[in-house]
C-alpha positions in Angstrom: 28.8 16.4 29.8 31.4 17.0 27.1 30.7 19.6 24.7 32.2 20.6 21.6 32.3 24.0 19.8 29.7 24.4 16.8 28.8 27.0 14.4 25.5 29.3 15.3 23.6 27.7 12.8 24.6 23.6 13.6 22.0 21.3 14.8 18.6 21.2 12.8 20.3 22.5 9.4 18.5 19.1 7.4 15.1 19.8 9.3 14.6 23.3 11.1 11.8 24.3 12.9 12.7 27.8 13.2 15.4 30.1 11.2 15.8 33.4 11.8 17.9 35.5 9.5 20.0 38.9 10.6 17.7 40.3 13.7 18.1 43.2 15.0 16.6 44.7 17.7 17.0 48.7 19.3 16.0 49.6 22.8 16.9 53.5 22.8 20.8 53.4 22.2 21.2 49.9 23.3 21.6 47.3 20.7 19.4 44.2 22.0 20.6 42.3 18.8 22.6 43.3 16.5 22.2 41.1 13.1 21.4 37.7 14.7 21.1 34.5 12.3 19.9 31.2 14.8 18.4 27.8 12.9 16.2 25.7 15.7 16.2 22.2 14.8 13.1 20.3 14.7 13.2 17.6 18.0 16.0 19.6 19.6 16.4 21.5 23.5 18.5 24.5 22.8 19.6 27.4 25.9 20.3 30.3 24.8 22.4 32.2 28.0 24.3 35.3 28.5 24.6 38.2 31.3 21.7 40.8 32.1 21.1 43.1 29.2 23.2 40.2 26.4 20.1 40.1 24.6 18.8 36.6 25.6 15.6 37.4 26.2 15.3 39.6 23.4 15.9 36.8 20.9 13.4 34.7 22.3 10.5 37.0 22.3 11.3 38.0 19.0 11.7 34.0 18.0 8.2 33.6 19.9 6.2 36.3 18.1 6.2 38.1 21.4 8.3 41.2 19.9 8.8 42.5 16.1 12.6 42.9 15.1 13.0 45.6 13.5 14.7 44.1 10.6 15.3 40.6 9.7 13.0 37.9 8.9 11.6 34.3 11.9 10.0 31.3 9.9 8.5 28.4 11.6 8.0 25.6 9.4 4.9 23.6 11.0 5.3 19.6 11.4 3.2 19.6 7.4 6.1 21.4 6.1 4.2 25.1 5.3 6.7 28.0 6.4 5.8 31.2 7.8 7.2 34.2 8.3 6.5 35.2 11.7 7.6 38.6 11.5 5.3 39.2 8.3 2.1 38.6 10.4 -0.2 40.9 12.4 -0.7 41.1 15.7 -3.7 38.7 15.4 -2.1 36.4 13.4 1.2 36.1 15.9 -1.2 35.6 19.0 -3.4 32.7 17.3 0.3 31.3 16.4 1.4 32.0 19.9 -2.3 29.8 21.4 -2.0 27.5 18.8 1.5 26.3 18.0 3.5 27.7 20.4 3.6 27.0 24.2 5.6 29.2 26.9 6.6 28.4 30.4 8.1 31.7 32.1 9.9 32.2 35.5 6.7 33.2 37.5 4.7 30.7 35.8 2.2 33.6 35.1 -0.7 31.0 36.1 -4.3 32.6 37.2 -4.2 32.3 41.4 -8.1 32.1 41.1 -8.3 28.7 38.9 -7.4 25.2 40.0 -4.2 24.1 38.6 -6.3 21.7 36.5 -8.2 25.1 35.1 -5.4 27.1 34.2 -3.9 23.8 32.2 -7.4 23.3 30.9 -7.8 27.3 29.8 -4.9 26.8 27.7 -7.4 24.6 25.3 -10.8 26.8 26.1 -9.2 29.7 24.4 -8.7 27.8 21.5 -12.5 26.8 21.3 -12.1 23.2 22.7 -14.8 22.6 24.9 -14.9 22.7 29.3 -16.4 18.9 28.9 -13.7 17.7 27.1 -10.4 20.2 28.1 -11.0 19.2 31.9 -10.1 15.8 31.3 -7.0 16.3 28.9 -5.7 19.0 31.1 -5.8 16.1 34.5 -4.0 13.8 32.3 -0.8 16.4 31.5 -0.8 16.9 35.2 -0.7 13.4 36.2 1.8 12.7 33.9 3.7 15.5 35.0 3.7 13.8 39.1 0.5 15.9 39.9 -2.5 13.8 40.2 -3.9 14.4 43.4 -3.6 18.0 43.1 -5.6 18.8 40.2 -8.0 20.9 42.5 -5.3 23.5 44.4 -5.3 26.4 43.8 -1.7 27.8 43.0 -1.0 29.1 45.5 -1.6 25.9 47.5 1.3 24.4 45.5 5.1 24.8 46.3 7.2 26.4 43.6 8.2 23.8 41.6 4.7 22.1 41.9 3.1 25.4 40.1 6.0 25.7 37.3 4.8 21.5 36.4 1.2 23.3 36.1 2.9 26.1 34.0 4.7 23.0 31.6 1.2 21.1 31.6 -0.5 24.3 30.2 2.5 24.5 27.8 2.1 21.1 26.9 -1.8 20.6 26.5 -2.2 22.3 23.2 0.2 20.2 21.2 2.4 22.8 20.5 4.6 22.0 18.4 7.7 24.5 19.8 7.6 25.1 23.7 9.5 28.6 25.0 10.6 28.8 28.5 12.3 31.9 29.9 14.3 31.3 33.1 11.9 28.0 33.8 14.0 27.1 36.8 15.5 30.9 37.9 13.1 30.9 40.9 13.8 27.7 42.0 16.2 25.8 44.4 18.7 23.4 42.7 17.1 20.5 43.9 13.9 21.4 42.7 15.3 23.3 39.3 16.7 20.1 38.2 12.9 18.6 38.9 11.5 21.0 37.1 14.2 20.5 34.2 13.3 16.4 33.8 9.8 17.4 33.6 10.3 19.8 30.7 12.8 17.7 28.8 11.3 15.1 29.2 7.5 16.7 28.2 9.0 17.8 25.6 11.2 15.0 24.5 9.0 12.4 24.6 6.2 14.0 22.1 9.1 15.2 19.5 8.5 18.6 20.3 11.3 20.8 20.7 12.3 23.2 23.7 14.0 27.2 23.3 14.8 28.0 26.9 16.7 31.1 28.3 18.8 30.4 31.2 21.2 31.9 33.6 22.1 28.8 35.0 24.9 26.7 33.5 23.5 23.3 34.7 20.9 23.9 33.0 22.2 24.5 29.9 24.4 21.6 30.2 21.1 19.2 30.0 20.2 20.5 26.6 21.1 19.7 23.6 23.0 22.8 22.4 23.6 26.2 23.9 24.3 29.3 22.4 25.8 32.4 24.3 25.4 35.7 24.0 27.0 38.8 24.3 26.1 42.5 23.2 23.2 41.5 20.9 25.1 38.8 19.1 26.2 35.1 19.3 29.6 34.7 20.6 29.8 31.0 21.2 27.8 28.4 20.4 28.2 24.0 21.7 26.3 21.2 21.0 26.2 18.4 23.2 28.9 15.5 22.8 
């Protein structure tokens, strides 16, 4: 895939999803970012890479709601147009944002070992007060969709690695959210499997208009979004969008 150089801030300018506006971020005496300005486009995939300690995964946690900067300013603008200011909310507030609009998919899947695969997709829902009765059934029809029907009833650890991280995409999926985070989906996986894994989360994502923020070590990866920006030392160094 070609790809051509591009401001931090290209892709999603007319129709952002997310901006975030001079983050910073301090662990001790290390800088995790240092005045970081990133506008997510509605619809888009963007990776966001870099080497151990660049501040990759930093960003996205604070991006997510997962971690307060301590300066700078995250609004999500919701599908209705209303913006927030992520890091203006409590604690509550972020973790009803994080069940209800967001949706996460993380290297270990984090997935319950004592729930059936269609349970843990169907939890996502429960939590949110839908109802056993009706989550069961929506929660089977992410996983067939996602090559798992059949399976609905193992337990994860009856599924191979890449089976489990399609359960961990179905439970990111279920809710609707409107922005899905995935940190080092694949980093676990073969390359065989990793690229699975990728089709099923661009295309789970792709084909609702929902729009994907992954961290990634794996240049392959990358390459299948949209954009990529790259890190280094808490800040952006480089930043391509897809040709």
């Amino acid at each position: 895939m070609t790809r051509t150089t591009a401001p931090a801030e290209a892709g999603g300018m007319n129709d952002p999803i997310l901006h975030a506006h001079s983050l910073t971020k301090t662990y001790g005496s290390t800088h995790a970012l240092a005045g970081v300005d990133v506008v997510v486009g509605r619809g888009e995939s963007l990776a966001i890479m870099g080497a151990s300690g660049s501040g990759k995964t930093t960003l996205l946690h604070v991006l997510a709601g997962i971690v307060s900067p301590d300066a700078g300013t995250v609004v999500f603008r919701s599908a209705a147009g209303v913006d927030l200011d992520v890091t203006a909310q409590s604690e509550s507030s972020r973790s009803r944002l994080r069940r209800e609009g967001f949706g996460f998919v993380f290297q270990q899947g984090l997935l319950i070992p004592e729930l059936t695969a269609v349970e843990n997709v169907a939890l996502a829902l429960m939590v949110n007060g839908v109802s056993r009765r009706e989550a069961i059934p929506r929660a089977a029809g992410w996983l067939q969709s996602l090559g798992l029907a059949g399976m609905e009833e193992r337990r994860i650890g009856e599924l191979s690695g890449g089976q489990a991280q399609r359960v961990a995409i179905a439970r990111a999926q279920v809710t609707g959210a409107e922005l899905v985070f995935a940190d080092e989906p694949t980093g676990a996986l073969d390359s065989h499997t990793s690229a699975d894994v990728m089709d099923a989360l661009l295309w789970s994502t792709g084909s609702q208009g929902r729009t994907l923020v992954l961290v990634t070590h794996d240049l392959q990866v990358a390459a299948r979004c949209s954009r990529t920006l790259s890190m280094r030392d808490g800040v952006i160094v480089d930043a391509e969008v897809a040709a």
